[in-house]
N, C-alpha and C positions, 0 to 999 in steps of 0.2 A: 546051757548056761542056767545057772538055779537062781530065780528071784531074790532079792534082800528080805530081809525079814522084816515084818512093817517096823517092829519097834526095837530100839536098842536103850536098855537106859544106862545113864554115865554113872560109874560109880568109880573110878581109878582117876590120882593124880594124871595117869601117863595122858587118858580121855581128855582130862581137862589141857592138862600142858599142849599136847596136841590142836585142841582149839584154838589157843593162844594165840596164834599165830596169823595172819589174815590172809596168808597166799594158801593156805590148809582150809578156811573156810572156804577162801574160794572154789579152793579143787571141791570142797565135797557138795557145795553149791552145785558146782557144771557136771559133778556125776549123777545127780538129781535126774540129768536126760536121761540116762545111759552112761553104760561101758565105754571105758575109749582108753586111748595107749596114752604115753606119754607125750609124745609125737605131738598127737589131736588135741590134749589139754595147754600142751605148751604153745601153738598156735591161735584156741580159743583165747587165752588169757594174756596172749602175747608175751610169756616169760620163757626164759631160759630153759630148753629142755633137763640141765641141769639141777635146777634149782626145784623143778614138777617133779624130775624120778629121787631127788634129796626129799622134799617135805609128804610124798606118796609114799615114803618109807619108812618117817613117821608116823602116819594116819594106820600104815598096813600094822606098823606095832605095837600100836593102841587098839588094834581092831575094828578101825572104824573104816577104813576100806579092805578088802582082797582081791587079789587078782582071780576074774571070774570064768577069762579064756585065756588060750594064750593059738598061736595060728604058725606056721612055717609062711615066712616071705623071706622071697632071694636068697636062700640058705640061711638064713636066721629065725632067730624066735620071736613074735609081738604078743608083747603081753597087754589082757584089756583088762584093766584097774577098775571093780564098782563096788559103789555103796555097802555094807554089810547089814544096813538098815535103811529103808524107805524115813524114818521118824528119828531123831534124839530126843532123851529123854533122862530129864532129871529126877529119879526119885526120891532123894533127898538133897535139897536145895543146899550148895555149899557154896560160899561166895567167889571162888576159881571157876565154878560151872556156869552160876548167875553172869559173874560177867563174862566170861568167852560168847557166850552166846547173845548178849546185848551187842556185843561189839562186834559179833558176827552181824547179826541183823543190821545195826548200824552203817556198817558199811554197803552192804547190800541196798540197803534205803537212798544211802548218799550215791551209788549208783544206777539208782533204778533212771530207766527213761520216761517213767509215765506219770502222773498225777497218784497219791498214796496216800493212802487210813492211816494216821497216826494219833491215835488219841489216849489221853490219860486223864481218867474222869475217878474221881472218890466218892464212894458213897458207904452210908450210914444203912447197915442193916441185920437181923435179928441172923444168930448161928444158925437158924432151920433156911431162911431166904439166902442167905451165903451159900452152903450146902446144894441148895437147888437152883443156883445160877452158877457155879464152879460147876454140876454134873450136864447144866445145858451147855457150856461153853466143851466141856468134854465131849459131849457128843458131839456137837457142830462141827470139830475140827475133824473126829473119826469117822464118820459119817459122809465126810465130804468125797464126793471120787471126782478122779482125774478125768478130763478129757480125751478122747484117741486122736481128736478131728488133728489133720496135719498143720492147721494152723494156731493151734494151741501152743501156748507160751508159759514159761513158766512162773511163778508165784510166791513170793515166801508169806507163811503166816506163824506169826509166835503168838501165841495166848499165855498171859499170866493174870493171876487172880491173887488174891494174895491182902494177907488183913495186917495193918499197918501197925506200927508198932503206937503207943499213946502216953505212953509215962506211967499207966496204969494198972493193974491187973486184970485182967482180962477171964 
């Protein structure tokens, strides 16, 4: 089974439309672990196996999941659905992309079980200091590795940086 690739960036309607969606965040949320069938996912998320192998067909045709194995059980085939990317990535910010993925996070926030960083702070600073806090917040996030220990949990982090708009020219 060949790893994801760390980074995928979004540049297609089907990518964004695909996001839309919140039970497709979810799946690509819980494929974060690992591979896992339909079966596994519709149990984890306690939805419809139905409704897992409908919006997994989706994601599969936007490319943002594949099936990465598939196994013989009982005289059938199981297929394991993962990630196609460890990372999404917008590289040109379009407002279908900006919001799916606030609304992904969002929801994930409104489900988390734990205490949570949520801050949104403005500040006033020169294009060279912008530049070199936009390329530290880049590294922080790439830089950062996962844990093996078995009792590691998982995590979401969205970084955005971003110079606001002022009535002005800039």
């Amino acid at each position: 089974m060949a790893p994801p690739d760390d980074v995928l960036a979004l540049t297609s309607p089907e990518q964004f439309a695909a996001l839309a969606h919140p039970l497709r965040q979810r799946l690509l949320f819980a494929l974060s672990a690992g591979a896992a069938t339909i079966s596994r996912l519709a149990a984890r998320l306690e939805v419809a196996k139905g409704s897992v192998a409908h919006h997994l067909k989706v994601l599969r045709d936007a490319g943002l999941v594949a099936v990465v194995e598939t196994r013989t059980v009982r005289g059938g085939t199981e297929q394991y659905y993962g990630r196609t990317a460890k990372r999404l990535l917008i590289d040109a910010p379009a407002p279908e992309g900006t919001a799916a993925l606030f609304t992904a996070v969002a929801q994930e926030v409104n489900r988390s079980p734990d205490e949570l960083l949520l801050t949104l702070r403005h500040l006033r600073l020169t294009p060279a200091r912008a530049a070199e806090l936009a390329e530290q917040l880049r590294r922080l996030v790439d830089e950062c590795e996962e844990d093996e220990a078995a009792d590691a949990l998982p995590h979401g982090v969205l970084v955005t940086f971003y110079q606001q708009r002022t009535g002005r020219s800039v």
